[in-house]
C-alpha positions as CSV (number, residue, x, y, z in Angstrom):
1,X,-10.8,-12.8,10.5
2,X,-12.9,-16.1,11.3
3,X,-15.8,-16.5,9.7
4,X,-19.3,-18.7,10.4
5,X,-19.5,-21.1,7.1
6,X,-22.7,-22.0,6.5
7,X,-24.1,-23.4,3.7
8,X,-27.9,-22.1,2.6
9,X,-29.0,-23.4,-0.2
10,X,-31.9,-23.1,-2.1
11,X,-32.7,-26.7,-0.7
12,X,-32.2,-25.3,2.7
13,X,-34.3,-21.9,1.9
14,X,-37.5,-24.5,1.0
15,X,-36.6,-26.4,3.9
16,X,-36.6,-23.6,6.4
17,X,-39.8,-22.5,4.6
18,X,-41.6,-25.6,5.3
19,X,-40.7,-27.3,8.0
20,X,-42.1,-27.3,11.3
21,X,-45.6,-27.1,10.1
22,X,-47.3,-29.4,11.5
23,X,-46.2,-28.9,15.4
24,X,-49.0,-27.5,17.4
25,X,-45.7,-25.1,18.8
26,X,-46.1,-21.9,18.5
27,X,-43.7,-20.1,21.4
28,X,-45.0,-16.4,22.5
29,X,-41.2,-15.5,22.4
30,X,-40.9,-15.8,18.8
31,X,-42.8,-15.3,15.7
32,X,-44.0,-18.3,14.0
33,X,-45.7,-18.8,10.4
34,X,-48.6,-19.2,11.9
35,X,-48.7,-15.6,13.8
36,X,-46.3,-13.5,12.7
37,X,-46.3,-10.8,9.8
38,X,-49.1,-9.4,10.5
39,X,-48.4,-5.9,12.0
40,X,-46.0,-3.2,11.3
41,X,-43.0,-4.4,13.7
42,X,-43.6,-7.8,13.2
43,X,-43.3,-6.8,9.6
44,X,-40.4,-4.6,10.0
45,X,-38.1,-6.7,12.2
46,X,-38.6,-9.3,9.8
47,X,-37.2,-6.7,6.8
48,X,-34.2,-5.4,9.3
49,X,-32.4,-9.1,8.9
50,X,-32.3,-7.8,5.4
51,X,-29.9,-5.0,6.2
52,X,-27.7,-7.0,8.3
53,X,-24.1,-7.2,6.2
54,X,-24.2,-10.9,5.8
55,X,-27.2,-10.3,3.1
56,X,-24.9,-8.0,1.4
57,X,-21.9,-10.7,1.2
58,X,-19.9,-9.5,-1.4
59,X,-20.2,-5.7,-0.3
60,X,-20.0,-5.9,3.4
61,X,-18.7,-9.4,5.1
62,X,-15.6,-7.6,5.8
63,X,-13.4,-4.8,4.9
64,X,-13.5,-4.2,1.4
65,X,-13.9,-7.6,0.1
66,X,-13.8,-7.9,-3.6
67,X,-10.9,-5.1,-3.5
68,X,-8.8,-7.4,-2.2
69,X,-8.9,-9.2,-5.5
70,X,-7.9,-6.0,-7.6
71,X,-4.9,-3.9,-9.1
72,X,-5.8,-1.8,-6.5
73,X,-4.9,-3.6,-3.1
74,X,-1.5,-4.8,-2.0
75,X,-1.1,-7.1,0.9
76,X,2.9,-8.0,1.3
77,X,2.7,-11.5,0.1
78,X,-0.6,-12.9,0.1
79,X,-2.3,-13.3,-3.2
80,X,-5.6,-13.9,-2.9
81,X,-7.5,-17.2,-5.1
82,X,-9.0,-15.3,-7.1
83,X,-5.8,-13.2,-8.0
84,X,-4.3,-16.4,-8.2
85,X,-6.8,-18.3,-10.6
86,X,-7.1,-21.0,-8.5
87,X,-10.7,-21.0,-7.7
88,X,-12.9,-24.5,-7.8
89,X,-16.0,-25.6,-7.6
90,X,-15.0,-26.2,-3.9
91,X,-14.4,-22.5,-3.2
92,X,-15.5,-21.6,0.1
93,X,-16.6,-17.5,-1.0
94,X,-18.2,-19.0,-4.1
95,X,-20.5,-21.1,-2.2
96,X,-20.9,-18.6,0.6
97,X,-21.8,-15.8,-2.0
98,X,-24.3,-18.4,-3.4
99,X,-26.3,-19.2,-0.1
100,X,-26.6,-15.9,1.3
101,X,-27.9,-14.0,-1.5
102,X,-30.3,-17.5,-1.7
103,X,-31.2,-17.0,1.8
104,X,-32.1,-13.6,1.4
105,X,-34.1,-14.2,-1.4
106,X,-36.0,-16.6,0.9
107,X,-36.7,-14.1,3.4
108,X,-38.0,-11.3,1.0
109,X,-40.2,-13.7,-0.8
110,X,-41.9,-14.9,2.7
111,X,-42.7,-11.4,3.5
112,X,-44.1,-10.6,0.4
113,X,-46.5,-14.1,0.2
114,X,-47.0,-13.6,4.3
115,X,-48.5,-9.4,3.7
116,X,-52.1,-10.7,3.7
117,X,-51.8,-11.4,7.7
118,X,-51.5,-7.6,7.7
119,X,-54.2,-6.6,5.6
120,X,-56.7,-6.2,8.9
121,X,-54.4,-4.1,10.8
122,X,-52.5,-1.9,8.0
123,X,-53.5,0.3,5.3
124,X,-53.0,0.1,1.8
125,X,-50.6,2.0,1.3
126,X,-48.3,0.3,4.2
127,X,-48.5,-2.9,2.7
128,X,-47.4,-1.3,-0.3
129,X,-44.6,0.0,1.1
130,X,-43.6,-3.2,3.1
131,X,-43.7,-5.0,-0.3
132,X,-42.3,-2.5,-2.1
133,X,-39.3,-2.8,0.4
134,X,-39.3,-6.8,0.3
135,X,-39.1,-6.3,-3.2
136,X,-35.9,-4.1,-3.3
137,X,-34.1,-7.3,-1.3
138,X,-35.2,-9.7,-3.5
139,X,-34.2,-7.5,-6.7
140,X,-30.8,-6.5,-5.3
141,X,-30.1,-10.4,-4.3
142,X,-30.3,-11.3,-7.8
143,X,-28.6,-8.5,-9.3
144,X,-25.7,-10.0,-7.8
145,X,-26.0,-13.6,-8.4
146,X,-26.7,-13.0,-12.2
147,X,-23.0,-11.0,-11.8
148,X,-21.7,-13.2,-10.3
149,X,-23.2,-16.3,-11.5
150,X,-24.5,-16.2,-14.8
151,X,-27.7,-17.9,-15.1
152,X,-29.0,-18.9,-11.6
153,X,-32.3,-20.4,-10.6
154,X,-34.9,-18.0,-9.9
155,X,-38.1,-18.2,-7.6
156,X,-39.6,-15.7,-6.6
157,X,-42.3,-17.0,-4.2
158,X,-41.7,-19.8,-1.5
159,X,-41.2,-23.7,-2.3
160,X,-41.5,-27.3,-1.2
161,X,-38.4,-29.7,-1.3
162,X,-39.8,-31.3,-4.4
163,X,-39.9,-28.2,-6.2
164,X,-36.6,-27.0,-5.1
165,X,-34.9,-30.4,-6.6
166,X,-36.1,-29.5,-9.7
167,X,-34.9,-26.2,-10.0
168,X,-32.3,-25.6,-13.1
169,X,-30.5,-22.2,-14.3
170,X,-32.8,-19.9,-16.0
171,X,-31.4,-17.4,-18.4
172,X,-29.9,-14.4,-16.6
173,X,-31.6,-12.0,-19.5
174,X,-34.9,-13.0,-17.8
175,X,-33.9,-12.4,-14.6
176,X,-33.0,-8.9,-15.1
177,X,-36.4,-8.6,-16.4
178,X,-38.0,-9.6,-13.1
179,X,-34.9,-7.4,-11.2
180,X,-35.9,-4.3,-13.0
181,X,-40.0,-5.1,-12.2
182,X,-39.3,-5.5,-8.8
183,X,-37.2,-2.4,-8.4
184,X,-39.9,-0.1,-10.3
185,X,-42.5,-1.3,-7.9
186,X,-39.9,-1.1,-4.8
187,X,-39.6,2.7,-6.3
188,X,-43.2,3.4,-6.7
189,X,-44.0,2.3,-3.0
190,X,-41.2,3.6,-0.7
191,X,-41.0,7.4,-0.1
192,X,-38.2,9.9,-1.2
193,X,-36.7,9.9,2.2
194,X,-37.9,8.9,6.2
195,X,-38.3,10.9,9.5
196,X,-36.5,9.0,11.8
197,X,-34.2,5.5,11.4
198,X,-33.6,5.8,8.3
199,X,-34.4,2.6,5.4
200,X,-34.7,1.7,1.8
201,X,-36.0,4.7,-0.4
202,X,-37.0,5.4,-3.8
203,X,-33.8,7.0,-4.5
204,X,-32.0,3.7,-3.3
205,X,-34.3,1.7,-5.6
206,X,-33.8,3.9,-8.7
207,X,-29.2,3.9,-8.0
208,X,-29.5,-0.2,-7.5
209,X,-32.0,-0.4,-10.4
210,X,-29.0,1.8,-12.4
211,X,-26.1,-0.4,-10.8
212,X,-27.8,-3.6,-11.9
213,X,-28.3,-2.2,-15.2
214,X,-24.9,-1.0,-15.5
215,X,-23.5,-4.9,-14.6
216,X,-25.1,-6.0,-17.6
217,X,-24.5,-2.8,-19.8
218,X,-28.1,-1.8,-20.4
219,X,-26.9,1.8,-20.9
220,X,-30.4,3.0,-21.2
221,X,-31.9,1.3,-18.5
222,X,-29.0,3.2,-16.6
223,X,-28.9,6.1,-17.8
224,X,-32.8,6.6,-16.8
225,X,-33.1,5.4,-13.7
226,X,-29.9,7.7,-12.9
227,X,-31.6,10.7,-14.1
228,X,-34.7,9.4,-12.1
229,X,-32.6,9.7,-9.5
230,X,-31.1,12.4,-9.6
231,X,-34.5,14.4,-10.4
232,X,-35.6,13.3,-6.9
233,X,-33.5,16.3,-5.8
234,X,-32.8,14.8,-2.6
235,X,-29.2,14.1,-3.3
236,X,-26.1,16.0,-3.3
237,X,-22.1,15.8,-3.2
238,X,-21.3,15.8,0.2
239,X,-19.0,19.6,0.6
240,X,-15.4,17.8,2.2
241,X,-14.6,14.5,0.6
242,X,-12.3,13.1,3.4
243,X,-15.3,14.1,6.0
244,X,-17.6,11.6,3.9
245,X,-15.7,8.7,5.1
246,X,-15.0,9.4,8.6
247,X,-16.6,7.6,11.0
248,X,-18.3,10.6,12.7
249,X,-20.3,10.8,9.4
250,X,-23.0,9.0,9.7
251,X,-25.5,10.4,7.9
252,X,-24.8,12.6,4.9
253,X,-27.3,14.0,1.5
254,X,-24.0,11.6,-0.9
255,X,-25.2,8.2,1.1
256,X,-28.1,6.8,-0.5
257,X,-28.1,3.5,1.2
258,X,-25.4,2.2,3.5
259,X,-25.6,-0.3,6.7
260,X,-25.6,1.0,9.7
261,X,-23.5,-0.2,12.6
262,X,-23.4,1.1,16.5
263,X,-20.5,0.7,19.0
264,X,-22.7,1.6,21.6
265,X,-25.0,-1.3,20.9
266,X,-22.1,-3.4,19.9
267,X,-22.9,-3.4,16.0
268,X,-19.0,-2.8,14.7
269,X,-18.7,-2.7,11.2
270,X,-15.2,-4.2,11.8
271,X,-13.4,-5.5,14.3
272,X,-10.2,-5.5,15.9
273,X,-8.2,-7.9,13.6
274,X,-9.4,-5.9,10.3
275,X,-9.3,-2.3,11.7
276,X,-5.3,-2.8,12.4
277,X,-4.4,-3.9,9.2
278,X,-5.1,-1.1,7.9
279,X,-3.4,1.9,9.8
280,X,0.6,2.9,10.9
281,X,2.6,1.0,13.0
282,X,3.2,3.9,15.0
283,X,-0.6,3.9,15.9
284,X,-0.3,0.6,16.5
285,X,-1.1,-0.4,13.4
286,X,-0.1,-3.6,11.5
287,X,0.0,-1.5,8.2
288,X,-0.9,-5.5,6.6
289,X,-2.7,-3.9,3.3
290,X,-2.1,-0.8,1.1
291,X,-3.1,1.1,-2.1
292,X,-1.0,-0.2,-5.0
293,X,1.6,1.9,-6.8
294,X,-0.7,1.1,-9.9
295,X,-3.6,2.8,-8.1
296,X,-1.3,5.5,-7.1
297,X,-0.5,6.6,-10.4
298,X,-4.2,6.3,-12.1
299,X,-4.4,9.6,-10.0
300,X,-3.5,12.4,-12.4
301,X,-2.2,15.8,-12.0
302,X,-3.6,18.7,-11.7
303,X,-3.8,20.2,-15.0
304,X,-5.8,17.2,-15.6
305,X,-3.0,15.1,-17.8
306,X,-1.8,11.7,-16.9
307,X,1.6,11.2,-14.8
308,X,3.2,10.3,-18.3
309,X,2.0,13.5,-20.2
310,X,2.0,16.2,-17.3
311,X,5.1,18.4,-16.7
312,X,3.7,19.0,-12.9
313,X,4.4,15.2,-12.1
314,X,7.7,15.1,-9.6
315,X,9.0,12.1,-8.9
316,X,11.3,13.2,-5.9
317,X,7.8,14.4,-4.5
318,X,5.3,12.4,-6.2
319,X,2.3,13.7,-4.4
320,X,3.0,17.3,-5.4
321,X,0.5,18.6,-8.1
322,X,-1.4,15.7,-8.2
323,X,-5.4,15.0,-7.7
324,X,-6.2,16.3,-4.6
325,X,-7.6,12.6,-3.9
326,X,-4.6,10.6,-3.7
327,X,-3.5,12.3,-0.9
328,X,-6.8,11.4,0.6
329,X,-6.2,8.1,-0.5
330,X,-3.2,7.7,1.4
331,X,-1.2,9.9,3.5
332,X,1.5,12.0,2.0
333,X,5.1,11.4,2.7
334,X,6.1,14.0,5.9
335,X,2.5,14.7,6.4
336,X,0.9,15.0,10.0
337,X,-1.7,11.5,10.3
338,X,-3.0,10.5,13.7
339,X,-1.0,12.6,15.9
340,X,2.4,11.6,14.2
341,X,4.4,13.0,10.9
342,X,4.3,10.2,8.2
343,X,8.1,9.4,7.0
344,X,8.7,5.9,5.3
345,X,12.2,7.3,4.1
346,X,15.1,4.7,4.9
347,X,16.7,7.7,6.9
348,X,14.0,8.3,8.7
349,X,14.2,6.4,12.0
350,X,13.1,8.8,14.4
351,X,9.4,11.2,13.5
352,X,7.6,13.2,15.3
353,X,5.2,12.6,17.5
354,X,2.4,15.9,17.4
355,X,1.0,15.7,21.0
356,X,4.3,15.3,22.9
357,X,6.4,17.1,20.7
358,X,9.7,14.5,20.6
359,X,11.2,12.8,18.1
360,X,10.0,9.2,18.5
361,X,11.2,5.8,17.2
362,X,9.5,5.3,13.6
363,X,8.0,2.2,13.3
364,X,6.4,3.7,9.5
365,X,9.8,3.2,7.7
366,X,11.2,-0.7,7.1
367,X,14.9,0.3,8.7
368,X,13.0,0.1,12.3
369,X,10.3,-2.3,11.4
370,X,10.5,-5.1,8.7
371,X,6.9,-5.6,8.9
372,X,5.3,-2.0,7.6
373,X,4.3,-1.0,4.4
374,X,5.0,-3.4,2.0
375,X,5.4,-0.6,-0.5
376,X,5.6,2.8,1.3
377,X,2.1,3.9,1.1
378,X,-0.4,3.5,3.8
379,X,-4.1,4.0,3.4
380,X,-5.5,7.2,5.0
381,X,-8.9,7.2,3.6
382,X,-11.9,5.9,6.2
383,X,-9.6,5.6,8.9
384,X,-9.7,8.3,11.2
385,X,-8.5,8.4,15.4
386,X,-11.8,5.9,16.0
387,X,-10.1,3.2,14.5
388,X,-6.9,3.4,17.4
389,X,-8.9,3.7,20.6
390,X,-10.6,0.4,21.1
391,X,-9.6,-0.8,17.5
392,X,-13.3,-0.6,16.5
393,X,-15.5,1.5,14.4
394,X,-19.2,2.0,13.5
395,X,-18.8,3.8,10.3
396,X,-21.3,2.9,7.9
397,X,-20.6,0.3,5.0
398,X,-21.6,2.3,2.3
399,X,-23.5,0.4,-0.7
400,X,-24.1,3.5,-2.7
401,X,-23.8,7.0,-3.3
402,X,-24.6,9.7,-5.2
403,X,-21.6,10.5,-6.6
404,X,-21.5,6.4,-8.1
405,X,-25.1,7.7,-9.6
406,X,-23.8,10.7,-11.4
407,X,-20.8,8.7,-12.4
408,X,-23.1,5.9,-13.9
409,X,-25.1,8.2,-15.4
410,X,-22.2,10.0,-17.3
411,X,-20.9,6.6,-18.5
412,X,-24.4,5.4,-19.7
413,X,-24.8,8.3,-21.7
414,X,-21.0,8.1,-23.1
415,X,-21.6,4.4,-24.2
416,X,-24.6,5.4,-26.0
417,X,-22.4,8.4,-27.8
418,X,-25.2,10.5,-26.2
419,X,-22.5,13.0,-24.5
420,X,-24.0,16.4,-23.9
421,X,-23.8,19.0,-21.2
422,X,-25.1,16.8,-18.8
423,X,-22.8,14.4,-18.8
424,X,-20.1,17.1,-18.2
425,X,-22.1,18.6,-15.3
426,X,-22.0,15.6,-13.6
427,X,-18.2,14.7,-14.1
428,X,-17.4,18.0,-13.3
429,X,-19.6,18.5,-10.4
430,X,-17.1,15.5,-8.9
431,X,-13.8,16.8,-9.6
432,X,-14.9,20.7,-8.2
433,X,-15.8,19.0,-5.0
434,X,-12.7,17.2,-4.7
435,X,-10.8,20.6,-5.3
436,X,-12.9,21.9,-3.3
437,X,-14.3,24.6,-5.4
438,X,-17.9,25.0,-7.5
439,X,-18.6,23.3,-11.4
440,X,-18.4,27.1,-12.7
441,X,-15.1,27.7,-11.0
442,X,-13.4,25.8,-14.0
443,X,-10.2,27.9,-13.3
444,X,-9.6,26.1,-10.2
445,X,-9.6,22.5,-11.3
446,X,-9.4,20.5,-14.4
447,X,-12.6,20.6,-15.7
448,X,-13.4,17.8,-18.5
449,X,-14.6,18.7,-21.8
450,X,-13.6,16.2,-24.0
451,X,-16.3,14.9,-26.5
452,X,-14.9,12.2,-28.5
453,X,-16.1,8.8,-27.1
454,X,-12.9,7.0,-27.2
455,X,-10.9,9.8,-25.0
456,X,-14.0,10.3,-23.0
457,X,-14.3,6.6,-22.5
458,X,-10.7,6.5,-20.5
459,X,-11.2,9.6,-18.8
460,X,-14.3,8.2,-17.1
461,X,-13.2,5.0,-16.0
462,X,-9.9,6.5,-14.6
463,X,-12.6,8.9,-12.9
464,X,-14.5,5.9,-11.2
465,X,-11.1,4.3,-10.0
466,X,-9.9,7.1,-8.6
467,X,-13.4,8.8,-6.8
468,X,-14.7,5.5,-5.5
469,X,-11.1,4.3,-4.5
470,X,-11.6,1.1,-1.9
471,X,-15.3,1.2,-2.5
472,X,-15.8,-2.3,-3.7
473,X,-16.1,-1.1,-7.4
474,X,-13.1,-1.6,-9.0
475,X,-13.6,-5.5,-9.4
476,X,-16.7,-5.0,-10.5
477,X,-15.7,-2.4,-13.1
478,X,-12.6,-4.4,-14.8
479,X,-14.9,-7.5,-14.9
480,X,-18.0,-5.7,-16.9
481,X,-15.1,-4.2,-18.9
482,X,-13.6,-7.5,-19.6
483,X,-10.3,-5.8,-18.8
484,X,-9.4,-8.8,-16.4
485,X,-7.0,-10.3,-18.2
486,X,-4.9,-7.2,-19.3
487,X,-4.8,-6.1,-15.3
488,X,-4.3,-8.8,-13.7
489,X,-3.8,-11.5,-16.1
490,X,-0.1,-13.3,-17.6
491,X,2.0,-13.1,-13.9
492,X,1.2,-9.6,-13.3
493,X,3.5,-8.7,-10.3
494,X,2.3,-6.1,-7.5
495,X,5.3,-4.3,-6.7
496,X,6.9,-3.0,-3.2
497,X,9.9,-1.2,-2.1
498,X,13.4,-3.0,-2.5
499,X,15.7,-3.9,0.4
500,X,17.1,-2.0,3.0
501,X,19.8,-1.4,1.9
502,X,18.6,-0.7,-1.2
503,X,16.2,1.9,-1.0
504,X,18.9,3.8,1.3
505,X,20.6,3.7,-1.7
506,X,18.1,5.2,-4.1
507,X,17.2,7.8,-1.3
508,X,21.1,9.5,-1.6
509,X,20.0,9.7,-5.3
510,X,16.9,12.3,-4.5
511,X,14.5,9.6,-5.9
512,X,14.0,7.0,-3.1
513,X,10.7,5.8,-4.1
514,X,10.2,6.0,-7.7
515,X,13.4,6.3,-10.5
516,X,13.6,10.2,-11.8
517,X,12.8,8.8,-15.1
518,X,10.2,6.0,-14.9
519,X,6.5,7.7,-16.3
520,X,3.5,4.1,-16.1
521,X,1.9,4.2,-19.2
522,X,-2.4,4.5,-19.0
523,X,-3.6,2.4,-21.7
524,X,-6.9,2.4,-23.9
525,X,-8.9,1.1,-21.1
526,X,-7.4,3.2,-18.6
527,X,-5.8,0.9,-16.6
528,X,-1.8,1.6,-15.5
529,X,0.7,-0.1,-17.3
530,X,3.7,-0.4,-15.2
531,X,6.1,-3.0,-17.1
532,X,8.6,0.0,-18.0
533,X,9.2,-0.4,-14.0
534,X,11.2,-3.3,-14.9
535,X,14.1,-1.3,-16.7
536,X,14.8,0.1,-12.4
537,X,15.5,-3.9,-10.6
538,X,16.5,-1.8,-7.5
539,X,13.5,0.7,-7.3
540,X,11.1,-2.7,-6.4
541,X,10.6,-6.1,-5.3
542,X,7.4,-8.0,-6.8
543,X,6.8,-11.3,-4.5
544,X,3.6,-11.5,-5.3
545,X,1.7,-12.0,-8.8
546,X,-1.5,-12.2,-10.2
547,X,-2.8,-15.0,-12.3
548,X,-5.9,-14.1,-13.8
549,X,-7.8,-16.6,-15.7
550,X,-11.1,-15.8,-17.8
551,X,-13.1,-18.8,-16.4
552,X,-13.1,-16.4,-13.2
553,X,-15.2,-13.5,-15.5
554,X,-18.1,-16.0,-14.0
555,X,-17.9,-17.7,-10.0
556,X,-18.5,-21.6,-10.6
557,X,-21.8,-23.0,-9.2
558,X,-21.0,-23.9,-6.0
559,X,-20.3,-28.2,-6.0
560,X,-22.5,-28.7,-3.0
561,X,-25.6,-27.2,-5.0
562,X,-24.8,-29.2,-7.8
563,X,-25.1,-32.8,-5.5
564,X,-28.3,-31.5,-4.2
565,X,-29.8,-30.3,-7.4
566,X,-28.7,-32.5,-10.7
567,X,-30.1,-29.9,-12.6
568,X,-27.8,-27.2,-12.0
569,X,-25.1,-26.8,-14.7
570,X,-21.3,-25.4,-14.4
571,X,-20.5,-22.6,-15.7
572,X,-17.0,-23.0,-18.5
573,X,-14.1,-24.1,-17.5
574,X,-14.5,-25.3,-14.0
């Protein structure tokens, strides 16, 4: 997918901010600094170019991007840099991640100097609430560059070139400081929710104030400004988990801040080349990326016990008995999914096609087409019959939801040995919905009640792996966990299915995709260990391998910053 490069710096954010002053231009087309931010839609369509997804790089600039650089994601071949440890000072997402959050920063702080144009047309409480929202930007922009980053400059009003070459790293503890300030006043300004198009709220400000806490592992920081946000009352589990990510849902009580997008007004949220990646061949698909067999096993069974300890796991049907999320996650083996029956079996060359009733050629297993899944599984959650038409779709890119709060929440108060009925009501108020039953219902779904801090320390982070599943959080979690290295660290191979011939083999045995006997192993941390796979050489191929490096626990300042601005030091090891 091609991509505009540009290159904002904070050099180029003081530039934008100051040039031009002096011409007597001053266009009626467009807004100038001399007229504009001083009503309510000049105000507001300056704050919309905050939501557009470029401002939210590492969430939204295209399909599940940090993902891609998980134990999670498998993608035939292709190891991405960052997999590979190969990342410079010269990366091109490094410096990309750097200016955009910079210029977003830019924009939020010129709204919130510019507010006084509006003091003659607007009430107090509007400007309030335009700051307040200006704020939220600015606080979220800088929860990620201090992630990602380390110690970054900070400025949090507008600035001429001089002062912009003088700008150096200022400690990332102080930053938070000034993240959590503006969020509080971003919370205290914007209402609990909106009548019509719908923007930044308190709740949203209270779950990115708890995210940014939980980056840096302030648990108590996190654990309040969940509970904050929970009070609100204005959130719930949405009833169907697969119906949450379809793109008919657009608006839902789970999503406390996502982007919106539009076909009709020609917004996608992705386009052709991404949406097709991602779906069957038999749809047309190019079935380019799936979930990893690793991810596939974090899922447990449903008596609540690991695929190592559980005597429900079956290996000749390995999606029998297990969390009714993995089969969300990616459709099951001889399953109906977009108007055809799933079969990636070697004898499988033919399936059925639902609307026409005939046997058709299968494209979904690698005897017809070499190019399909890479390791059997396809991914089944977000795409939905939108994503074949026209290729496109307008589903929302989800930043946050509720159920992220209430798992936050839970881990805060675990990490701070604080573990009570509340932090069981909220674990458990996840794992009914996804059976599909209520909390009190604790017959129909493996409710969790252990209380030791070590156990419940694994069972929680599984949880977050498996509920928020190609969400864009699983890079973030093994890197605040400083479980990197053991994940994706010393050649770490990503495995897919064997050869042809191979795999036709292993399927006359019963077991095609996974040996009778082989169990992963979940360690401490509770990610999968799957080196016992190497005892079955024809149940897998591994071409690619991850090559973790813990340099990468921090992005290196971007090179080009560092000509500009002297000042600017690297972070270790690049």
């Amino acid at each position: 997918m091609k991509m505009k490069k540009a290159l904002f710096s904070i050099l180029a954010a003081a530039a934008l901010l100051t040039a031009c002053v002096d011409l007597d231009l001053s266009p009626r087309s467009q807004g100038s600094s001399e007229n504009w931010y001083s009503t309510a839609q000049e105000l507001e369509f300056s704050l919309n170019a905050l939501y557009q997804p470029t401002m939210w790089y590492t969430e939204a600039w295209r399909l599940w991007p940090t993902d891609r650089w998980t134990d999670d994601w498998n993608q035939r071949t292709q190891t991405y840099d960052w997999l590979g440890g190969t990342i410079s000072t010269t990366w091109s997402e490094g410096a990309n991640t750097w200016s955009n959050y910079y210029k977003g920063i830019a924009r939020a702080n010129t709204i919130i100097q510019s507010i006084d144009k509006a003091k003659e047309n607007l009430s107090d409480a509007q400007i309030e609430q335009y700051v307040g929202e200006a704020k939220f930007f600015r606080a979220s922009f800088y929860t990620y560059l201090i992630t990602l980053f380390g110690d970054v400059p900070y400025y949090d009003s507008t600035m001429t070139l001089e002062e912009a070459y003088t700008m150096g790293r200022i400690d990332r503890n102080y930053i938070l400081e000034k993240i959590y300030a503006d969020f509080d006043a971003a919370a205290a300004a914007l209402p609990t929710s909106y009548s019509g198009a719908q923007r930044i709220t308190k709740g949203t400000a209270l779950a990115m104030k708890a995210r940014a806490a939980l980056f840096m592992s302030d648990w108590n920081t996190c654990a309040k400004a969940c509970k904050d946000c929970m009070d609100l009352g204005v959130y719930s589990l949405h009833p169907d988990y697969r119906e949450l990510f379809l793109s008919q849902t657009k608006t839902s009580p789970e999503l406390i801040f996502a982007l919106p997008a539009s076909n009709e007004l020609g917004k996608h949220s992705y386009d052709e080349a991404a949406t097709r990646s991602f779906y069957p061949r038999n749809n047309g698909g190019t079935s380019v990326a799936q979930p990893t067999w690793h991810l596939f096993f974090a899922y447990t069974c449903t008596d609540g016990k690991n695929v190592e300890d559980s005597p429900l796991y079956d290996p000749a049907d390995p999606f029998k008995n297990r969390d009714p999320r993995l089969s969300e996650l990616c459709v099951p083996f001889d399953s109906e999914f977009m108007d055809y029956v799933y079969n990636p079996r070697p004898s499988a060359t033919t399936t059925l096609c639902i609307s026409t009733g005939q046997q058709v050629k299968n494209n979904d297993t690698k005897v017809v087409s070499k190019d399909c899944s890479y390791n059997g599984l396809v991914l089944k959650k977000f795409v939905d019959e939108e994503w074949i038409d026209d290729r496109l779709t307008d589903t929302p890119m989800r930043i946050i939801r509720y159920a992220d709060v209430l798992l936050m929440y839970a881990e805060s108060k675990m990490e701070m040995n604080q573990i009570d009925a509340s932090v069981f009501e909220a674990l458990n108020s996840i794992r009914a919905r996804a059976y599909k039953c209520k909390v009190s219902e604790t017959s129909k779904y493996p409710a969790i009640t252990e209380s030791n801090q070590t156990a419940l320390r694994r069972i929680i982070r599984n949880e977050r792996r498996c509920e928020l599943a190609w969400e864009n959080r699983r890079w973030f979690d093994i890197i605040r966990w400083r479980i990197a290295e053991e994940v994706l660290g010393n050649n770490a191979p990503i495995y897919g299915l064997p050869g042809n011939s191979q795999v036709a083999e292993n399927e006359k045995s019963g077991y095609w995709i996974f040996p009778k006997d082989f169990r992963p192993h979940m360690r401490a941390s509770s990610s999968i260990d799957m080196s016992d796979m190497q005892k079955y050489p024809k149940y897998f191929t591994e071409n690619q391998h991850c090559s973790f490096v813990p340099r990468q626990y921090l992005f290196p300042i971007p090179e080009n910053e560092r000509v500009v601005c002297p000042r600017l030091t690297q972070n270790p090891g690049y």
